[in-house]
C-alpha positions in Angstrom: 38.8 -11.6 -0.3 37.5 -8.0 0.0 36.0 -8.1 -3.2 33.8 -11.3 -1.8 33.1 -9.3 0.4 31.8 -6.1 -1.2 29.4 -8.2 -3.8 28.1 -10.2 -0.7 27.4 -7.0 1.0 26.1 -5.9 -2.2 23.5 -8.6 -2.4 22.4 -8.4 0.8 21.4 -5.0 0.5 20.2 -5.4 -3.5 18.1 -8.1 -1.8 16.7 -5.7 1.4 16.0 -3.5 -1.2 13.8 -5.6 -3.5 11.5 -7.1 -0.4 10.9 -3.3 1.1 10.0 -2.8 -2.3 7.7 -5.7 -2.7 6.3 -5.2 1.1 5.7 -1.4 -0.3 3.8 -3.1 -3.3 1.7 -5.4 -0.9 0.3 -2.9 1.6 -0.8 -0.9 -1.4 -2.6 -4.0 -2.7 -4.1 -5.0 0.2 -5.3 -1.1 0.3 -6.4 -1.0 -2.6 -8.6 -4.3 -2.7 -10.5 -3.4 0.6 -11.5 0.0 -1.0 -13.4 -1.9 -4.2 -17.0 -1.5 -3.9 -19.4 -3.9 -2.1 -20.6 -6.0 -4.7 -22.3 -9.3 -4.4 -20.4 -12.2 -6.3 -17.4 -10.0 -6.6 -14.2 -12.1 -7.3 -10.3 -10.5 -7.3 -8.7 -12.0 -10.5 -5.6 -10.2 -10.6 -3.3 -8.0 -9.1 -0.6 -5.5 -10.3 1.5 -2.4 -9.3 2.7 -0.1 -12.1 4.7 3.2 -12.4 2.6 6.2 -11.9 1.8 7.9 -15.5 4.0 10.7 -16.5 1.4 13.7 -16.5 0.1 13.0 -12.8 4.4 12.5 -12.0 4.3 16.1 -13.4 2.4 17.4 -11.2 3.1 15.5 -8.0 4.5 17.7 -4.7 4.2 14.8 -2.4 7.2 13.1 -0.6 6.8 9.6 -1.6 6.7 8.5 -4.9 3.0 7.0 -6.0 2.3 3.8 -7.4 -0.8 2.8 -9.9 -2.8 -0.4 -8.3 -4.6 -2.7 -11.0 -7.3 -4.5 -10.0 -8.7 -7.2 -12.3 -12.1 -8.1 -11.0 -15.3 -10.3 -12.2 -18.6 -9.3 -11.2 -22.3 -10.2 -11.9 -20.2 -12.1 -14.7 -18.5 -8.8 -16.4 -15.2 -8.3 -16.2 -13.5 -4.9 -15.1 -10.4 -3.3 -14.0 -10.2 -0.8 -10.7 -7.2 1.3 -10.8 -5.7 3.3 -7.6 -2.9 5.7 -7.0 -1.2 4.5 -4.0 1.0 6.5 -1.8 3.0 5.4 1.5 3.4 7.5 3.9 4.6 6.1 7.7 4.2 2.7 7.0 0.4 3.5 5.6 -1.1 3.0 2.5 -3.7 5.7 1.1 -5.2 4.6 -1.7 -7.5 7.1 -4.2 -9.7 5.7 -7.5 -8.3 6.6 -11.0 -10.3 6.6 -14.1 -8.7 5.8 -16.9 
């Protein structure tokens, strides 16, 4: 019975986990599309959250850990991806252009 238990407790927090996660994820997203440039005909294609590259991890002195935001986007018919850097802090996203 107490081992029931302890996995269901498990799960619920495994599962907490995950969605603060995947709300974290989201506000950087939504960030991150409201900074792309004003373009006419612009369409979002795709969205996606990746780890932070090593050498900018290296240097990094902030509290929260960063996230990379992809943005797959068609305009005037050619394709392109925006990347950000995303950092949380109270509840806020700040979002910053990389070029890769």
């Amino acid at each position: 019975m107490r081992t029931e238990i302890a996995l269901a407790t498990l799960a619920v927090l495994l599962a907490t986990a995950n969605s603060h996660a995947e709300d974290n994820n989201r506000a950087c997203i939504v960030k991150a599309t409201e900074a792309l440039p004003h373009i006419a005909g612009l369409v979002v294609k795709k969205t996606r959250t990746r780890p932070v590259p090593a050498e900018i991890m290296a240097t990094w002195r902030g509290q929260t850990r960063p996230v990379m935001v992809d943005v797959d986007i068609i305009a005037a018919g050619a394709a392109e991806t925006y990347s950000y850097i995303c950092v949380l802090t109270n509840k806020t996203a700040f979002v910053r252009r990389v070029m890769s």
